[in-house]
LOBABA-147346 format. One line per field, with one value per residue (C-alpha): residue in one letter; residue number from 1; x, y, z. Coordinates in nm, 3 decimals. Layout:
% LOBABA-147346
type	[A  ...]
seq	[NUM  ...]
east	[X  ...]
north	[Y  ...]
up	[Z  ...]
This chain:
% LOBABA-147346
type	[X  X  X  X  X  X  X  X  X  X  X  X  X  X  X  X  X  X  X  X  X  X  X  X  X  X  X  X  X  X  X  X  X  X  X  X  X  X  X  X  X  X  X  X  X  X  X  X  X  X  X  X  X  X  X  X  X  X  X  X  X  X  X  X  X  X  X  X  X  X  X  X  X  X  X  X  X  X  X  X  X  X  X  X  X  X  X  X  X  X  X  X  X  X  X  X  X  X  X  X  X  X  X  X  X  X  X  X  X  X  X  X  X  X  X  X  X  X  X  X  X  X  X  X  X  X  X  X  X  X  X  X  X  X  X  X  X  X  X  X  X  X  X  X  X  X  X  X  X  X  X  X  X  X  X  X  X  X  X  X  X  X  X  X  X  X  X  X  X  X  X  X  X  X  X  X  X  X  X  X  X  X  X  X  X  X  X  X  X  X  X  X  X  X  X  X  X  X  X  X  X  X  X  X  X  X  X  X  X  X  X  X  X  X  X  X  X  X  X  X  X  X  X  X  X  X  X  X  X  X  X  X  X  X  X  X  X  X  X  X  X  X  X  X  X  X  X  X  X  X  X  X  X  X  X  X  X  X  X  X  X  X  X  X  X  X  X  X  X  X  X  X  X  X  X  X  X  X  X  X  X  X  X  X  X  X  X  X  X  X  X  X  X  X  X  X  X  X  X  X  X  X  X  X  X  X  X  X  X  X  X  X  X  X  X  X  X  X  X  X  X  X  X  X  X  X  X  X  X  X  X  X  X  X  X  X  X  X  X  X  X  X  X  X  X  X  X  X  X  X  X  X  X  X  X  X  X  X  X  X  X  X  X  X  X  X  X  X  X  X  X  X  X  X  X  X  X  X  X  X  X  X  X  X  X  X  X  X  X  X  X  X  X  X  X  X  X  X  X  X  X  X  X  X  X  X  X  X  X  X  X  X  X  X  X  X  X  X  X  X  X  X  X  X  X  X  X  X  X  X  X  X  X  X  X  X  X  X  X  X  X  X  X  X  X  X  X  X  X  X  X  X  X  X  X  X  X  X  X  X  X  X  X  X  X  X  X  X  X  X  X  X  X  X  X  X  X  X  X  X  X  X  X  X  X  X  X  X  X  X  X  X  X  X  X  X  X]
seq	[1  2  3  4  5  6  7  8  9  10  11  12  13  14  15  16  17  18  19  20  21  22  23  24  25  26  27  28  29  30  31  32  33  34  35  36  37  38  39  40  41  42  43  44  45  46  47  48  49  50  51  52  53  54  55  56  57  58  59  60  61  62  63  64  65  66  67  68  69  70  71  72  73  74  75  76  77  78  79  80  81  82  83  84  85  86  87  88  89  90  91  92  93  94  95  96  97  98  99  100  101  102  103  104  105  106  107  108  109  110  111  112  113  114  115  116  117  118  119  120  121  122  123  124  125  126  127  128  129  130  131  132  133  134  135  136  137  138  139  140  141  142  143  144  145  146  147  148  149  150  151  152  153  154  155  156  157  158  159  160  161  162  163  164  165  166  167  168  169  170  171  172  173  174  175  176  177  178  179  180  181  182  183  184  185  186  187  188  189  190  191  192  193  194  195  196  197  198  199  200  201  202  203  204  205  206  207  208  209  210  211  212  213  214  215  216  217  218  219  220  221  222  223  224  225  226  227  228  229  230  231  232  233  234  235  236  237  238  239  240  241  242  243  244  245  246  247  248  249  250  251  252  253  254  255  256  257  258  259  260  261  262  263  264  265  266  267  268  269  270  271  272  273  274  275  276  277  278  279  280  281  282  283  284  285  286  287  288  289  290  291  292  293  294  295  296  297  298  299  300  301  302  303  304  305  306  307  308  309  310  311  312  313  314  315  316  317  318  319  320  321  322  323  324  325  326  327  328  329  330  331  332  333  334  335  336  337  338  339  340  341  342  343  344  345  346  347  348  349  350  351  352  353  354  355  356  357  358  359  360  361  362  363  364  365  366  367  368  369  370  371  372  373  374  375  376  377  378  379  380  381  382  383  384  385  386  387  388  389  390  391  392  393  394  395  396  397  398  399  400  401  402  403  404  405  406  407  408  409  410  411  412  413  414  415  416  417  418  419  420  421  422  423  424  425  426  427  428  429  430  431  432  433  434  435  436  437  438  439  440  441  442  443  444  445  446  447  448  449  450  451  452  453  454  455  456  457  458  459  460  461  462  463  464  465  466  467  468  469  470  471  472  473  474  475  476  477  478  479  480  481  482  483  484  485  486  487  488  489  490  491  492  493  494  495  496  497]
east	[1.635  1.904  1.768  1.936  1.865  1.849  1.712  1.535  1.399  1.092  0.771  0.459  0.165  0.065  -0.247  -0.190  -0.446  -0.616  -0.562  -0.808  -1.006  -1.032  -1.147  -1.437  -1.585  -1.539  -1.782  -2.034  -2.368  -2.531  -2.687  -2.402  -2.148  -2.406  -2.392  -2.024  -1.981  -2.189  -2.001  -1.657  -1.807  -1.925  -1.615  -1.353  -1.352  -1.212  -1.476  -1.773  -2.070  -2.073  -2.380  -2.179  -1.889  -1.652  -1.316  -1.141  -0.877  -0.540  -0.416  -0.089  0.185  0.029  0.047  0.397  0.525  0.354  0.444  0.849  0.837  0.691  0.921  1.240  1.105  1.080  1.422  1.567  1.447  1.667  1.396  1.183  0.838  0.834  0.505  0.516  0.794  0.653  0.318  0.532  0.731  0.386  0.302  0.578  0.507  0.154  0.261  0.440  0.281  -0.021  -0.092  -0.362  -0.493  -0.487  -0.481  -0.720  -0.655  -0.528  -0.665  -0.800  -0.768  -0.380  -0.327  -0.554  -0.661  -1.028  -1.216  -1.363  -1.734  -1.622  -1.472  -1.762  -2.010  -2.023  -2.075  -2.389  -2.481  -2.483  -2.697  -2.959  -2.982  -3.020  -3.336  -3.488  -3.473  -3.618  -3.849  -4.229  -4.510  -4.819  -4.968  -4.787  -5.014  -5.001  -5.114  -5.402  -5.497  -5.433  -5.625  -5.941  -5.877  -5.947  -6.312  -6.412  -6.576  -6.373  -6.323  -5.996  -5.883  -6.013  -5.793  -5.523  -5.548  -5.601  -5.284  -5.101  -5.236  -5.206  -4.896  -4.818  -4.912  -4.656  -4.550  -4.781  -5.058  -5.077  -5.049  -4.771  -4.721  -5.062  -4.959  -4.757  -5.010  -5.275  -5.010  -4.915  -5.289  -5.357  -5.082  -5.165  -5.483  -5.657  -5.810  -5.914  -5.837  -6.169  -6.148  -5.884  -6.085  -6.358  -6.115  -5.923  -6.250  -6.283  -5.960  -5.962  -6.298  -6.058  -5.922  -5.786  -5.982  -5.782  -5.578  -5.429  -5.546  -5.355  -5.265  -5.336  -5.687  -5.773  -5.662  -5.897  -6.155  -6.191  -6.152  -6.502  -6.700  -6.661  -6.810  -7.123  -7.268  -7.503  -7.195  -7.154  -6.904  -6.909  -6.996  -6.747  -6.458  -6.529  -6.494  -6.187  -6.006  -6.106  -6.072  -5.880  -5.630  -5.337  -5.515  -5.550  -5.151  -5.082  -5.314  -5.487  -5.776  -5.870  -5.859  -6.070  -6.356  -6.340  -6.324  -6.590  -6.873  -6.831  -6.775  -6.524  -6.758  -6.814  -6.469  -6.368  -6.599  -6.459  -6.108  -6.154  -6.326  -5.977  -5.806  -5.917  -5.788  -5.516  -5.269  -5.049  -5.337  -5.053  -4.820  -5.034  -4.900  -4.550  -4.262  -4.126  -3.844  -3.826  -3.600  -3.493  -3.259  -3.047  -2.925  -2.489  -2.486  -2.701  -2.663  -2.842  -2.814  -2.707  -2.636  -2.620  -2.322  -2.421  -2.280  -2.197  -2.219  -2.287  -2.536  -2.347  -2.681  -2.684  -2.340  -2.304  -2.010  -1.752  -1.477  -1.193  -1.294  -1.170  -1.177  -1.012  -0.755  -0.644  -0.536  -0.345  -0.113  0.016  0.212  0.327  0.354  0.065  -0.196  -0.487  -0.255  -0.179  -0.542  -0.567  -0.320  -0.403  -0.775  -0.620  -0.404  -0.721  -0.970  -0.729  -0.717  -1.105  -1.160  -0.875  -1.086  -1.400  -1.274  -1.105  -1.394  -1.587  -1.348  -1.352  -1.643  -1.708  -1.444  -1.556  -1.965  -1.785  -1.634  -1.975  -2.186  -1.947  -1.955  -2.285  -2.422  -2.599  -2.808  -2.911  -3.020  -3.210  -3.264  -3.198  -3.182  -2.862  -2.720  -2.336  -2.177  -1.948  -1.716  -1.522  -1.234  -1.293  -1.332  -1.018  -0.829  -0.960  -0.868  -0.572  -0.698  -0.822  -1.127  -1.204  -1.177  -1.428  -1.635  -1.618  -1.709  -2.023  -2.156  -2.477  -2.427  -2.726  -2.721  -3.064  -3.047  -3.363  -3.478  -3.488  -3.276  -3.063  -2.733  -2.408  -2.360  -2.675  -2.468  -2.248  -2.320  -2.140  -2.155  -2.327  -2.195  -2.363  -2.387  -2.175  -1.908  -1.946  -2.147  -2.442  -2.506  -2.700  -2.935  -3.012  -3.064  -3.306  -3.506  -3.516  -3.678  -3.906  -4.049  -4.096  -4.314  -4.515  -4.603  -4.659  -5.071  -5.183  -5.372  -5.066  -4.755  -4.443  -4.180  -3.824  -3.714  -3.940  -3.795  -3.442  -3.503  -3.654  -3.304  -3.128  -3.304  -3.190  -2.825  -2.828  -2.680  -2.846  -2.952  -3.349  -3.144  -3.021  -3.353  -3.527  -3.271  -3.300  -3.666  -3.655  -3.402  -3.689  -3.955  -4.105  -4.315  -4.239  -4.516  -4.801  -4.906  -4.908  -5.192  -5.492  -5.855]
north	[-0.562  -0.762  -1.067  -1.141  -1.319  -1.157  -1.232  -0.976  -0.976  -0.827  -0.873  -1.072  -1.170  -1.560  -1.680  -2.036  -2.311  -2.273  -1.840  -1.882  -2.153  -1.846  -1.594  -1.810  -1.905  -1.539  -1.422  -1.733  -1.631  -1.874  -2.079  -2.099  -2.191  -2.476  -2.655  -2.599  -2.766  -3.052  -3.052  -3.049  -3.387  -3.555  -3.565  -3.568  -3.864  -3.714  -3.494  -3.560  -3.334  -3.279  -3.252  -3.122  -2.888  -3.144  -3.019  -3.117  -3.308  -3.214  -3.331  -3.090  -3.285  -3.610  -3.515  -3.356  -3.640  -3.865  -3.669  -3.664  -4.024  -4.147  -3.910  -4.015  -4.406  -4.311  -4.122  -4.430  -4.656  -4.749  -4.782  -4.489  -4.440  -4.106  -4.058  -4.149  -3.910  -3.625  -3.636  -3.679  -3.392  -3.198  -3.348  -3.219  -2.852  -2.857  -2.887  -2.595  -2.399  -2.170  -1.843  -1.808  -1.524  -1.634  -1.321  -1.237  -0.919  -1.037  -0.854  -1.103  -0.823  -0.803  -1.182  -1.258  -1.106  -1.014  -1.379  -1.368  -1.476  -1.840  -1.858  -1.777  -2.017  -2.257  -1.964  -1.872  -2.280  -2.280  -1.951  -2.142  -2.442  -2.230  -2.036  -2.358  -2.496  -2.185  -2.106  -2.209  -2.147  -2.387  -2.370  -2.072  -1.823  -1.958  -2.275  -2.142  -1.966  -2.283  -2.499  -2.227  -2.172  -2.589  -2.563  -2.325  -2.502  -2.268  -2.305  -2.437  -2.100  -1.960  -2.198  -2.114  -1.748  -1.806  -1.997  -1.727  -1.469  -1.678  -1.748  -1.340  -1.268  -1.147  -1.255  -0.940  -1.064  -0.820  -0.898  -0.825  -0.812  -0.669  -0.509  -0.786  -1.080  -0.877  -0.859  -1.218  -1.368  -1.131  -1.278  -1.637  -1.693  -1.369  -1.297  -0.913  -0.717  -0.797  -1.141  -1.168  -0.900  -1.182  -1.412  -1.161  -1.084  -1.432  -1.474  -1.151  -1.328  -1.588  -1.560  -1.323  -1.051  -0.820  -1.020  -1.007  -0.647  -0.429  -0.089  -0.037  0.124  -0.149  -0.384  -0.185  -0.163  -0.548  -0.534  -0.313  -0.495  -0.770  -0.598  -0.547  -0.218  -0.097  -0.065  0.275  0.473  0.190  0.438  0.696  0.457  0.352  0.694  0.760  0.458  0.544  0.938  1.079  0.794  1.089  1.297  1.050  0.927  1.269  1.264  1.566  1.549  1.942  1.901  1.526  1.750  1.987  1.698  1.545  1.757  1.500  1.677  1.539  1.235  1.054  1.079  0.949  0.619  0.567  0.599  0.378  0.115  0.173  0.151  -0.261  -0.334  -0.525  -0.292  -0.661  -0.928  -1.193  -1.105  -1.374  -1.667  -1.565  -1.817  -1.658  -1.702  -1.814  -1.604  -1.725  -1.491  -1.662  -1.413  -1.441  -1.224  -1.176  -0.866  -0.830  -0.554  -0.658  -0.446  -0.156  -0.298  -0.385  -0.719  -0.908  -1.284  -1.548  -1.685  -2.065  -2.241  -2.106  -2.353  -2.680  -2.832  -2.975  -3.195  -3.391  -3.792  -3.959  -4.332  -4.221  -3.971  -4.321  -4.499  -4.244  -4.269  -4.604  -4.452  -4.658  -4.616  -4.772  -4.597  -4.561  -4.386  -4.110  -4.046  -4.040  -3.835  -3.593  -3.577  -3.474  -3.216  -3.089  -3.107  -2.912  -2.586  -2.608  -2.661  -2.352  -2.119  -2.190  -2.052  -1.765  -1.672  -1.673  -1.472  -1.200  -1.161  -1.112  -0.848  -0.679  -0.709  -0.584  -0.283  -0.188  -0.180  0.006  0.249  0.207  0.257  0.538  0.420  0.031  0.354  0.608  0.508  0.542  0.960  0.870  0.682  0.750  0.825  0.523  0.346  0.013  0.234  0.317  -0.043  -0.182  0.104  0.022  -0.348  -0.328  -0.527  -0.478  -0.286  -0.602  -0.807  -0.581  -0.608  -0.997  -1.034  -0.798  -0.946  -1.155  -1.094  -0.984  -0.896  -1.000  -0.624  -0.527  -0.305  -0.572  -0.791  -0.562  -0.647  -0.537  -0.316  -0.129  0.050  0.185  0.518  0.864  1.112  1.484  1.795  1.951  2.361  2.359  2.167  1.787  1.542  1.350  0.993  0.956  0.720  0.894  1.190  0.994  0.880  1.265  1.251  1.003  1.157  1.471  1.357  1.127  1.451  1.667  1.808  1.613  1.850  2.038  1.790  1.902  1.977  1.923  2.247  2.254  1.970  2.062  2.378  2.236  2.003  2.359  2.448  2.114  2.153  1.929  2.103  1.948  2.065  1.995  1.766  1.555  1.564  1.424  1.160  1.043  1.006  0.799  0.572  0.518  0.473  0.808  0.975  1.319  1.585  1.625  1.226  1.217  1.522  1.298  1.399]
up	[-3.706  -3.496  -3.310  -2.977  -2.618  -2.333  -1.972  -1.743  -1.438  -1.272  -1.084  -1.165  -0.960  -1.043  -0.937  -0.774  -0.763  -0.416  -0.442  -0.756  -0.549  -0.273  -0.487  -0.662  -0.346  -0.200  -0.445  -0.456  -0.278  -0.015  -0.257  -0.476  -0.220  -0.090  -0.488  -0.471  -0.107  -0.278  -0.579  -0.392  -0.134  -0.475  -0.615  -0.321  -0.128  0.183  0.234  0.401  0.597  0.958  1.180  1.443  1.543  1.639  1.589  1.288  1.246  1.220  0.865  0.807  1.021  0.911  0.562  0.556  0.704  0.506  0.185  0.299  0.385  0.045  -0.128  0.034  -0.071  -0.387  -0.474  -0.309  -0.588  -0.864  -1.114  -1.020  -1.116  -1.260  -1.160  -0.833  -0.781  -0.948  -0.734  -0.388  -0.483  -0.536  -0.175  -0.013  -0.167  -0.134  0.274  0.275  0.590  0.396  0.573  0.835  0.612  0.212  -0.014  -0.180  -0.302  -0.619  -0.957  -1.229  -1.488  -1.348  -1.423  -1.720  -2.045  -2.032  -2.119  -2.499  -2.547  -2.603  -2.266  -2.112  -2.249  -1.949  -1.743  -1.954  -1.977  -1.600  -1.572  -1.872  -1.655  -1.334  -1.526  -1.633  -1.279  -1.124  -1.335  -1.226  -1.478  -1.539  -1.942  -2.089  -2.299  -2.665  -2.498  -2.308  -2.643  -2.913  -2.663  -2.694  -3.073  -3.097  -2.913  -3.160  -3.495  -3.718  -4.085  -4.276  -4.340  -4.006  -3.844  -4.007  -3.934  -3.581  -3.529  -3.738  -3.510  -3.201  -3.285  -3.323  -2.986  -2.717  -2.393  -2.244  -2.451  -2.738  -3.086  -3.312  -3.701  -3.774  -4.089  -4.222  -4.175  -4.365  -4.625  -4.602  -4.622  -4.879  -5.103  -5.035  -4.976  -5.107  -4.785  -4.716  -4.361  -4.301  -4.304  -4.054  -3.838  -3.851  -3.721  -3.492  -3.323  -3.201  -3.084  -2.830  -2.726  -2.560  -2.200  -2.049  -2.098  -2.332  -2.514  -2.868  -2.844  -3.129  -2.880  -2.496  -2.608  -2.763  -2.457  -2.236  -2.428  -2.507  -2.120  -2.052  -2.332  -2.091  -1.832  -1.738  -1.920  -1.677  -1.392  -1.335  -1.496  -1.777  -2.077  -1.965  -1.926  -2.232  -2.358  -2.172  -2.350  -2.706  -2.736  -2.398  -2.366  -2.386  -2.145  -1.906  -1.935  -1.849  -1.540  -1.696  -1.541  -1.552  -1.940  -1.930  -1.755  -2.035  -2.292  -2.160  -1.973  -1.663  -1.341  -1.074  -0.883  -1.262  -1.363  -0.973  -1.065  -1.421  -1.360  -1.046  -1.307  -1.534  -1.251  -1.229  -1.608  -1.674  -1.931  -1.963  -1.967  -2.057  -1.781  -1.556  -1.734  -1.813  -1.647  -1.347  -1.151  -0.759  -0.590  -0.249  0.020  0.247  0.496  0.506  0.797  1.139  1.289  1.653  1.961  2.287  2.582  2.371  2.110  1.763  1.721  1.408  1.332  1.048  0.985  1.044  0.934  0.584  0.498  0.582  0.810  0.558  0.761  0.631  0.652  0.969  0.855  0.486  0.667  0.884  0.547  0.449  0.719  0.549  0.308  0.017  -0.351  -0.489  -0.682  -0.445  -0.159  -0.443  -0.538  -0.146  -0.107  -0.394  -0.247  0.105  -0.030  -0.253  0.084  0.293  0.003  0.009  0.371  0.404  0.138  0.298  0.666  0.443  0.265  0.659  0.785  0.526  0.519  0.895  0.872  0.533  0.781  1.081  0.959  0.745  1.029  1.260  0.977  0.924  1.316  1.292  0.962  1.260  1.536  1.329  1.024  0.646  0.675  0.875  0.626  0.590  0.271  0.200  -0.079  -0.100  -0.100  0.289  0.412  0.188  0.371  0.709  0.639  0.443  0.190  -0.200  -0.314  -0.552  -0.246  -0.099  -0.403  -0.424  -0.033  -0.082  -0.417  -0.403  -0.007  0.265  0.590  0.834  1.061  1.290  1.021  0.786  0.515  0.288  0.086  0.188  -0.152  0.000  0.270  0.006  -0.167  -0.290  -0.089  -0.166  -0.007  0.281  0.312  0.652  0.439  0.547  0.297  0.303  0.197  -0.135  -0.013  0.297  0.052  -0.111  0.216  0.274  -0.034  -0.020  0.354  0.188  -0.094  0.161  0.343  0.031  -0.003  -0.255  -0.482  -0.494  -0.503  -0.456  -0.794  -0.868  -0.790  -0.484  -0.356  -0.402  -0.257  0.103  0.102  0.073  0.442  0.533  0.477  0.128  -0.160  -0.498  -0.817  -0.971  -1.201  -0.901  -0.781  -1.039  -1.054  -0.694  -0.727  -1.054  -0.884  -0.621  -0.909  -0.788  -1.042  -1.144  -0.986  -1.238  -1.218  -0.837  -0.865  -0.809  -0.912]
């Protein structure tokens, strides 16, 4: 094959410094865009915080001038510093008049290649160090257990065991590996099941109640030996748990009866005494995570008009530095006037992402909740079917830019905090030919199974079929789908006793 140059031309979107500086902090939840506000005061001198609205200054003559000054000094010297003329060339660029309204509509996957797992690892070191900062838990449960295990005046061997087994148990307290530690202590110590029994015995004697248990019978049985045995209902629960554990997953309760001889008031007081067991006895002292919820966006009724603000308190006030923005206006060539300088140009892009981040997302909040109205009057049931598509229309913008200004994003309404991405859904058809919002299908939903008989809860079908007299067109198979989203269970366990 021939080798030859060529030239072409065409089209390519490149993402510039402060577009990519726009996008990051579009996306960045309250929280998020409060450490990067930090970060960005830390490590730019002319930025400081504000503890009022004073009006800010007015750095874009100053520095264009500045910038066209210092480069005309510069191309006047014979010598040159190549530097120096390199970075008041980037001055005078960087003061080019930016847009009131930066786009952000830009595509990552049109610019980049998708990121491999090694360019993500400071992501995923940020989200470790986030967990470890967040997460609040006092002794963990192997702790609690080892520090029970050492009161106990066990044997070499014993000891040994325990920690093995200790050491076996999960995070929701039950133990793991049963099989294979027989099998190991059999090999290298010739112990016998029934020496580690011994030994397991005492362990699920420890607190909590339940623990290192082998199956969820065994968990709630260890559970009711605890209890006292003359509590009524004590024997039968304890029945329940070891031969009708099936039966009563299934809510069977016309078969338990059978099973057991026990008419409906005994089997009310032992599955009530179930009821109090703990099915995860180590769930207690797992780590946790605090999650906080800043609201982004207030929205509040006056006169009759829905109106739409931010919530201003959530970010501080970042300002551009009046006593370092006053040495800047000495221009010269020295060193420290082009790290002041480069700061400037570097607060302005932040300082101009932060309003554009503000302002789309009071437009992207806007338009939702005059699309949303209905859903602020009446409720969920008038939810309105909606897609990113139909605000990036409305706003001639980008769905992703839609998508970034919604992520990680809530909005404090009368009826209570919800995220943006909430008032999104698909939309179902309706039998007079319009369509229905998904989640106000499911709030249909979820009023008629509050108002269902209880002995005789409503099914799939049945369900789908009272939506039919309602106008909503859905199949059983939808049905059960919108209840499992809402952690509904299916008809046969909510039949009580």
């Amino acid at each position: 094959m021939k080798q030859a140059l060529g030239m072409r031309t065409g089209q390519a979107l490149t993402m510039t410094p402060a577009l990519q500086q726009a996008i990051r902090l579009l996306q960045l939840s309250t929280l998020d865009l409060k450490q990067e506000i930090q970060q960005a005061i830390e490590s730019n001198l002319m930025l400081e915080l504000s503890d009022d609205d004073s009006p800010e200054p007015d750095v874009g003559a100053e520095m264009a001038e500045e910038a066209e000054a210092f480069s005309e000094r510069s191309s006047a010297t014979d010598t040159g510093d190549g530097l120096a003329a390199e970075v008041a060339a980037t001055e005078v660029r960087g003061d080019e008049p930016m847009s009131d309204e930066m786009p952000m509509d830009a595509d990552w996957g049109d610019i980049y290649d998708t990121p491999t797992k090694s360019d993500n690892n400071s992501d995923d070191d940020d989200l470790a160090e986030y967990r470890r900062a967040n997460q609040h838990s006092g002794e963990t449960l192997l702790e609690h257990l080892r520090w029970q295990a050492g009161l106990l005046p066990l044997k070499e061997w014993e000891a040994e065991v325990a920690d093995y087994l200790i050491d076996a148990v999960n995070d929701d307290g039950y133990l793991e590996g049963w099989d294979e530690a027989c099998t190991h202590f059999r090999e290298a110590f010739g112990l016998t099941p029934a020496h580690l029994e011994t030994v397991l015995r005492k362990v699920q004697d420890f607190d909590p109640p339940g623990v290192a248990a082998r199956d969820l019978g065994e968990c709630l049985r260890l559970q009711l030996q605890q209890l006292d045995a003359k509590q009524a209902g004590h024997a039968l629960a304890l029945t329940l748990v070891d031969k009708h554990l099936p039966l009563l997953a299934r809510r069977d309760y016309a078969a338990l009866k059978r099973a057991t001889g026990h008419d409906e008031a005994s089997l009310r007081v032992a599955l009530a005494l179930i009821q109090r067991l703990q099915p995860h006895p180590g769930r207690p002292y797992a780590a946790h995570e605090s999650d906080y919820i800043e609201p982004d966006v207030f929205v509040t009724k006056h006169q009759g008009k829905w109106r739409v603000g931010l919530n201003r308190e959530s970010t501080p006030i970042v300002r551009i530095n009046p006593h370092y923005l006053s040495m800047v206006k000495r221009a010269d060539s020295s060193k420290d006037q082009l790290t002041m300088k480069t700061h400037l140009q570097e607060a302005r892009y932040f300082l101009h992402s932060l309003q554009s981040r503000n302002d789309t997302l009071l437009r992207v909040a806007q338009c939702i909740v005059e699309e949303q109205r209905a859903f602020l009057d009446y409720g969920p049931e008038a939810m309105r079917p909606l897609v990113l598509r139909d605000v990036a229309g409305q706003l001639g913008i980008h769905e992703s830019t839609v998508s970034r200004a919604t992520a990680n994003k809530y909005l404090l309404t009368p009826r209570g905090l919800f995220e943006l991405k909430h008032f999104f859904s698909s939309h179902v058809q309706t039998s007079d030919g319009g369509v229905a919002s998904a989640t106000a299908i499911q709030a249909m939903l979820k009023r008629l199974i509050a108002a269902e008989n209880p002995a005789q809860p409503l099914s799939d079908a049945t369900l789908a079929d009272l939506l039919q007299k309602e106008g909503i067109q859905v199949a059983r198979r939808t049905v059960a789908k919108y209840r499992e989203a809402m952690n509904l269970p299916p008809s046969h366990e909510r039949r009580p006793l």
